[in-house]
N, C-alpha and C positions, 0 to 999 in steps of 0.2 A: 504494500500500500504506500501510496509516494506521497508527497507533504501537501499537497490542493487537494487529493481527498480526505485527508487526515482532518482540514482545516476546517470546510463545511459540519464533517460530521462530531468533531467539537463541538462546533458553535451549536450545533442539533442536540447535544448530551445537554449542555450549558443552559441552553434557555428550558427546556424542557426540565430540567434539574431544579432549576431556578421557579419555575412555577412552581411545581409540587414541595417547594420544601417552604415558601409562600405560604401556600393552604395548611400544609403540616404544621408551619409555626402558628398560625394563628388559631389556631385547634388548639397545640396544646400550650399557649399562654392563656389558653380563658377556659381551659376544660376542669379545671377547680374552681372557677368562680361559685358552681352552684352545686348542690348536694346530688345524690341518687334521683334518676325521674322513675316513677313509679311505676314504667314497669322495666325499667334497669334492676329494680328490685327483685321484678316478678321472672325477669331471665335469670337470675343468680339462683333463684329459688327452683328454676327448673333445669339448668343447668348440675344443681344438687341432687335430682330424680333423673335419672339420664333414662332417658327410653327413645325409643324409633321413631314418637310422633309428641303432639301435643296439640290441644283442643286447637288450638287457634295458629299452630305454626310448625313446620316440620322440625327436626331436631340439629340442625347446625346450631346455628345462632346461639342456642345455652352451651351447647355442648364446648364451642367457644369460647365465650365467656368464663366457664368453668375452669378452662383450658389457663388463659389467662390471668386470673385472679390468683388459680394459686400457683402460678409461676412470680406474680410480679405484685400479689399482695390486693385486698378488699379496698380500693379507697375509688372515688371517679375519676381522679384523673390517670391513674392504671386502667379499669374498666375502657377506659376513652381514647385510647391510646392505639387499639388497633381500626376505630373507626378512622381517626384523624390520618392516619396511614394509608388507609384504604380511597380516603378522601382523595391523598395527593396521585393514586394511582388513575382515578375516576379524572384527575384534570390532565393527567398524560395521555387519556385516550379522546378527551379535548381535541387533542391538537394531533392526535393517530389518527382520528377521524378526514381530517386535513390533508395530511400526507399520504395516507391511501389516496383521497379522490385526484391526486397529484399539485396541492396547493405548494408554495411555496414558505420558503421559511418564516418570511413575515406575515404569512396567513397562518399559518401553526400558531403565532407566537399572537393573534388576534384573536387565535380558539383557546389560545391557552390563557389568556387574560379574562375571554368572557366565561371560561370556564370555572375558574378564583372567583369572579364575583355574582356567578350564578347563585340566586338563591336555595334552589334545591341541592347542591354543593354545598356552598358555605355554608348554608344552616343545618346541615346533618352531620351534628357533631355529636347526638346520644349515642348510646350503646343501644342502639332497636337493628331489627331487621333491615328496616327501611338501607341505611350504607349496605349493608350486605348484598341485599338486593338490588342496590342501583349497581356495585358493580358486575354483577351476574348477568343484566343489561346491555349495559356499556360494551361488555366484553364481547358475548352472544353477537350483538350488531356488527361490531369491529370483525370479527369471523366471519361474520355473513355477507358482509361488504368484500372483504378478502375471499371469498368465493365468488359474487357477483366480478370482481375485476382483477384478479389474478386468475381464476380459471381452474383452479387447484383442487381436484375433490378429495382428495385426502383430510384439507380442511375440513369436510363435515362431521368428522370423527371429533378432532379437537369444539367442532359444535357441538356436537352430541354430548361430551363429557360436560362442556359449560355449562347447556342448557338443564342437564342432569343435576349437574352441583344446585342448579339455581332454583328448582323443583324441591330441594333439599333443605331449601334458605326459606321459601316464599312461595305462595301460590300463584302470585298476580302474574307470574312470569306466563304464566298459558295462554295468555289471548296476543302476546308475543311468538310465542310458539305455533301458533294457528297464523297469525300473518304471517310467519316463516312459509309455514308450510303453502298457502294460497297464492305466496307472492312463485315460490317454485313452480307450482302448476299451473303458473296463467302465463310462465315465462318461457321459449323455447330451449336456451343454451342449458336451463337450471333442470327442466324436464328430462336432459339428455343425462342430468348426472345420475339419475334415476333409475338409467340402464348400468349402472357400473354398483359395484357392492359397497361404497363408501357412505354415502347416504344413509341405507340402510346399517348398515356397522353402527354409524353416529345414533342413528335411531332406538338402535338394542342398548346402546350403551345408555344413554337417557333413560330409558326406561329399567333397567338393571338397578341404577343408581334409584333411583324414584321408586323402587320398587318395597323395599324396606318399612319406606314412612306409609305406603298405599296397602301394604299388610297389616300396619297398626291400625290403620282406619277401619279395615274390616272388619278385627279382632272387638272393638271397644265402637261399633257400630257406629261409623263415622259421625265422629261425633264432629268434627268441622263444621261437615255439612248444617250441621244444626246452629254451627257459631254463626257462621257465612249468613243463615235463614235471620236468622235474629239480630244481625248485624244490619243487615241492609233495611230495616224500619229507620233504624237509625243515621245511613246515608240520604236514604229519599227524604228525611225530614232536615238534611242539612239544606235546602233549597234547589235540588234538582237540579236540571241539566243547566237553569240559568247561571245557579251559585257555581258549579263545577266552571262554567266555562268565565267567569268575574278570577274567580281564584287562578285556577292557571295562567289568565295574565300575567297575574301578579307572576309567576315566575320567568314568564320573560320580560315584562316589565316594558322597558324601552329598546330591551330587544326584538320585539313585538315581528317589526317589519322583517327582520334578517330570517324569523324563524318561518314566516310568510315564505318569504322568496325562497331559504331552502326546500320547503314543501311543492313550492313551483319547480323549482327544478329538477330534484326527485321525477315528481311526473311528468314531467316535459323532455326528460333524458330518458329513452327507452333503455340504457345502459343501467342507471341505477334506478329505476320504473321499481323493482322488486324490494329497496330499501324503503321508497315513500312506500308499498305495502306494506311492509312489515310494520312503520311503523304509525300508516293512518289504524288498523284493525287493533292496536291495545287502547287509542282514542276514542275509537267509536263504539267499543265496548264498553268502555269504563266513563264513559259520557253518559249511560243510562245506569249503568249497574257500580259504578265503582265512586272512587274520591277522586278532586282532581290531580292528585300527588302522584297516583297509581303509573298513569304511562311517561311520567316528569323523564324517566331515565332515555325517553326518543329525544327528545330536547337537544344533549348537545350533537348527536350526527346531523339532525337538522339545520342546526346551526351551520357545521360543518359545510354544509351543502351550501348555505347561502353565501358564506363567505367566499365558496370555488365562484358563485353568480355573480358578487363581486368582483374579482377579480379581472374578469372577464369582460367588464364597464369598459367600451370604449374609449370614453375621454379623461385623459388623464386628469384633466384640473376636477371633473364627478367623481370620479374613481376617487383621488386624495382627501375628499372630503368626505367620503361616505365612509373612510379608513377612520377616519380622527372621531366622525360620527360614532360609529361601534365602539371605539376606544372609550369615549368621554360620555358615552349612555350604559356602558361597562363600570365606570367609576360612580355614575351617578347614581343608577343602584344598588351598587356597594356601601355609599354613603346615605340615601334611602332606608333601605331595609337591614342598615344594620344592626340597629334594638333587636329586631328576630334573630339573625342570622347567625351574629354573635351574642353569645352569653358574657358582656359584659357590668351587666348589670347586679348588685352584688341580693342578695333573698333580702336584706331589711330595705331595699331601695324600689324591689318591686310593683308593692302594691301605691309608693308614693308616686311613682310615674303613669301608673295603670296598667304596668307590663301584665300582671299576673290574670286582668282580666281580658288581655287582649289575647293573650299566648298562653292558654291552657299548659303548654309544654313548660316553660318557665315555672308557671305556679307550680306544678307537677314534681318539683327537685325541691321544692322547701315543707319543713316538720318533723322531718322522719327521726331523727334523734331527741328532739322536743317528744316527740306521741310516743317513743319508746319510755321518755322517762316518766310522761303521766301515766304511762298504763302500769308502769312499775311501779308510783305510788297506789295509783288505784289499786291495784293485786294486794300488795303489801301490807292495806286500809283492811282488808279482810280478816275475821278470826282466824286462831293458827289451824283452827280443825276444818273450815272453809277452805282455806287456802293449799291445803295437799289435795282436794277432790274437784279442784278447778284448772281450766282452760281456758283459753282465749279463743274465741272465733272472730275472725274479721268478714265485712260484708262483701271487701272487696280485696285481693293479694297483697295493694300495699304495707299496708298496716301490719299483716302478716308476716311477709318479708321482710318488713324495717324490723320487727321484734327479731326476728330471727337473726339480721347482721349486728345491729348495737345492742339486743338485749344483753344481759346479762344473766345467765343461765340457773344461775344461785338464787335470783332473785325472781326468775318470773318462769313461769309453766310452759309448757308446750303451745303453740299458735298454728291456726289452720283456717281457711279459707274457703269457701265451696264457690268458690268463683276460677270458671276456667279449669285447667288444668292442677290446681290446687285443690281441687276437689277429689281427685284423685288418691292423694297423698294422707286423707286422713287413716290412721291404723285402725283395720277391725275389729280389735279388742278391746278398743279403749274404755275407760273404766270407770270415767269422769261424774259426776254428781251436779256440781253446777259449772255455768258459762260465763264468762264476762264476753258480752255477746257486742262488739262494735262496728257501729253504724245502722244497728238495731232497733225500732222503737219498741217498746212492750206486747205491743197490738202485734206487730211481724211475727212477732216468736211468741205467741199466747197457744199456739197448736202445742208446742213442745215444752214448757213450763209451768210446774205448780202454780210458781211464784214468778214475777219479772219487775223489775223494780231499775228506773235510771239511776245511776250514781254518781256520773259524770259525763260529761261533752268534750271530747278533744277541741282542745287550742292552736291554731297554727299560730306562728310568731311572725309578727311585725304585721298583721292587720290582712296577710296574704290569704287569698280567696283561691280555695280549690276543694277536690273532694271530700278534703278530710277534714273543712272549718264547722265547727258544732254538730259534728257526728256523736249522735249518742252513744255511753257507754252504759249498757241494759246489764244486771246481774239476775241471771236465769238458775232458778231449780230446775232440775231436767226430770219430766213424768216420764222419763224410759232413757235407755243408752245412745247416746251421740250416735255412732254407727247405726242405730234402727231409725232415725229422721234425720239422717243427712242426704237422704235423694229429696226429699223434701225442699231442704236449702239450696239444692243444686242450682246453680247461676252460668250458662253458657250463651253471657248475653254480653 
C-alpha cells in the first residue's frame, strides 16, 4: 500500500473515529447525572432469572446487562456504558450508509454529524432494548444495501445471523424483515439470488437463532402475544396515526426535507428501489399499529440517500448552501432538543424546569433509593412477630427491583411483583401471612385480605412527578397463600 492510499484512508479512520468517540463522550459524561430508569431496574431483575424468553422481550438485552454489571459492578453509569458504545457504532454506520451508496468523504462526514445530533441517537443513552435494537437495524440495512450494490450473496448469510440476533433483542425488527423480504420479490437481480443457496442458508440461520425464544413462547403460552394485545389500547390512545406522525418529526426535526428527498431517491433509483422498500413497510406498519420511535432506526440510510441527492445538485453556489444548510439544522437540533437528549439535568432540578413532566423517561431515574429507605422504615414500623411472616408486593417491577438492588437484606423481606415477567418469579411455596402491598389501595386487594389497612404513601424527592408519587403502601392479612391468588394479580399490561 503506497503513501496516497495510506493518506485518504486515515483521514476515513480519523473522522469516522472522531464522531463516534463525540457521541461516546457525551454518553458517558452525563450517564451518572440520573439514577436507574425503571425499567433498567426491571432488566437487572431479569437478567437475574435468565431464561429463553420474557413477557415483553426476548432474552439478550438482561442476559447482557447481567453480563455486564457483574463484570464492571451495579451503578448506571456501568449499566450505561455498553449502550453509549453501541451509540458510537450506530453513528459509524451514519456515515457507512454514505460510502456504500459511493458519497464522498465530506458527505460521510455530513452523515456523521447529523448522525451525533440525531435525536433518536443522542437521546438513547438508557440501558433499554431500544440501542440494542437500533443497532440490529442499522446493521441489517447496511447488509442489505451491501447486497443491493455489491452483488455479493454470501452477504445474506451475514443477514441472516443479524436479522436473527435482532429477533433475539426485539420484536419490532419483523415488519423490517417483511420489507426485506417484499423488497426481494418485487426486484429482479434480488429474485435471482433466490436461485442460489445463500439466501436460504441466511434464512435457516435467522430462524435457528429465533428459535429458542419462539419455544419459550409456546411452552408459557405466548404470553407476548397477550402483552402486545394489551399494549396496543395503550398506543391507539396515544393519539393515533396523527400523534405518531407530529412525533416522528420531531426526530428529524429540521432535517425534515433531507429525509424527504432521501425517500425520493430511494424510489426514483431502481438500483436502490428495494432499500426505500425495506424501509417505507416498518412505517406503514407501525403508522397504525406501532409508536413513532418503532421504524426511527430507517432514518439515518434515509438520510444517507438524500445526502448522495445532494451531492448531485448541479450548481455549485445550491449545492454549498444546502451543505452549510444540513450542517447548521444538524446543530440546531442539537441545541433544540437537548433537555431530552441529554441527561443533563440533575433529579432535584427536574421537576423545577418541568422536565419530569415533559419526559416520563427523566422522571422514571429519580426515588429508587428514597422508596427503598421508606419501605425499610415502613417494614421495620411493624411488630417483631408481623415482620418475619411479611413480604412486599409491588404493583408495578420498579419498586421491586429498587428493593432488591439498594435494599438491605437484614432489614427488609423478600419483594415480588406480578407485573410482566416478574410475575413469574414469585416461589410456590411461599409461606407469607401478611403483605405490605405497594401501589395498592384497600379496595384492589379486599379479594385477598382479612384485613387491608394504608400505612403509608411513597414520596419521591424534590416534588418529581412519576409513577411512584403517592402510591399507597396497603398492609394486607392474607385469607389464603400468596401462590393461590397470585394469577389473580397477574399484570401483562
Amino acid at each position: 500500500m503506497n503513501a496516497v492510499t495510506q493518506r485518504p484512508r486515515l483521514a476515513t479512520v480519523l473522522v469516522y473515529g472522531l464522531a463516534a468517540v463525540c457521541l461516546i463522550a457525551i454518553h458517558l459524561a452525563t450517564n451518572n447525572v440520573l439514577g436507574f430508569h425503571i425499567d433498567e431496574l426491571y432488566y437487572l431483575a431479569s437478567g437475574r432469572h435468565p431464561a429463553f424468553g420474557y413477557v415483553d422481550y426476548p432474552p439478550i438485552v438482561p442476559l447482557l446487562g447481567r453480563l455486564e454489571t457483574a463484570v464492571l459492578g451495579v451503578t448506571p453509569w456501568t449499566l450505561r456504558l455498553l449502550p453509549a458504545l453501541l451509540g458510537g457504532v450506530n453513528v459509524i454506520l451514519c456515515g457507512a450508509y454514505v460510502r456504500k451508496l459511493g458519497g464522498s468523504l465530506g458527505y460521510q462526514a455530513l452523515a456523521l454529524v447529523a448522525g451525533i445530533t440525531e435525536p433518536l441517537i443522542l437521546g438513547t443513552w438508557l440501558f433499554q432494548t431500544v440501542i440494542f435494537d437500533q443497532v440490529a437495524w442499522m446493521l441489517s440495512l447496511y447488509l442489505f444495501l451491501s447486497i443491493v450494490i455489491d452483488r455479493k450473496p454470501r452477504i445474506w448469510i451475514l443477514l441472516g445471523i443479524t436479522l436473527g440476533i435482532g429477533l433475539e433483542i426485539k420484536y419490532l425488527i419483523l415488519p423490517l424483515i417483511l420489507g426485506m423480504g417484499i423488497a426481494t420479490l418485487l426486484t429482479p437481480s434480488l429474485r435471482q439470488d433466490l436461485r442460489t443457496r445463500y439466501p436460504w442458508i441466511g434464512g435457516v440461520l435467522m430462524l435457528v437463532i429465533w428459535a429458542p425464544n419462539v419455544a419459550w413462547q409456546i411452552v408459557n403460552g405466548f404470553p407476548t402475544v397477550t402483552y402486545i394485545s394489551n399494549h396496543q389500547g395503550d398506543i391507539q390512545s396515544g393519539g393515533g396515526v396523527g400523534n405518531f406522525v407530529v412525533l416522528f418529526l420531531v426526530l428529524l426535526f429540521l432535517l425534515t426535507p433531507l429525509w424527504i428527498a432521501g425517500f425520493v431517491t430511494l424510489f426514483r433509483t431502481p438500483a436502490l428501489r428495494p432499500i426505500g422498500i425495506a424501509c417505507a413497510t416498518p412505517m406503514v406498519v407501525y403508522l397504525f399499529v406501532g409508536k413513532y420511535y418503532y421504524p426511527g432506526p430507517t432514518i439515518p440510510i434515509v438520510m444517507a440517500a438524500g445526502l448522495i441527492a445532494l451531492s448531485r445538485v448541479g450548481r455549485p453556489r445550491l449545492r454549498s448552501t444546502l451543505i452549510v444548510a444540513v450542517v447548521v439544522a444538524s446543530l440546531f437540533d442539537l441545541v433544540a432538543l437537548a433537555k431530552i437528549t441529554i441527561p443533563t439535568t440533575p433529579a432535584d432540578r427536574l421537576h423545577a424546569t418541568g422536565l419530569d413532566t415533559e419526559d416520563s423517561d427523566l422522571a422514571s431515574t429519580v426515588g429508587w433509593p428514597q422508596i427503598t429507605d421508606q419501605m425499610t422504615a415502613t417494614y421495620q414500623a411493624l411488630p417483631a412477630s408481623e415482620r418475619a411472616e411479611t413480604v412486599i408486593v409491588s404493583s408495578d417491577y420498579g419498586v421491586a427491583g429498587a428493593l432488591q438492588i439498594f435494599g438491605n437484606p437484614k432489614l427488609l423481606p423478600a419483594s415480588f411483583s406480578p407485573q410482566l415477567s416478574d410475575w413469574y418469579w414469585l416461589p410456590p411455596h411461599l409461606t407469607a401471612m401478611y403483605v405490605l402491598m405497594v401501589g395498592y389501595a384497600p379496595s384492589d386487594v379486599a379479594f385477598m385480605c382479612t384485613s387491608a389497612k394504608v400505612v403509608s404513601h411513597l414520596v419521591v424527592p424534590y416534588d418529581v412527578v412519576n409513577l411512584e408519587s403517592g402510591a399507597p403502601v396497603t398492609f394486607c392479612t392474607l385469607n389464603a397463600p400468596l401462590p393461590s391468588l397470585w394469577g389473580r394479580l397477574k399484570d401483562f399490561s
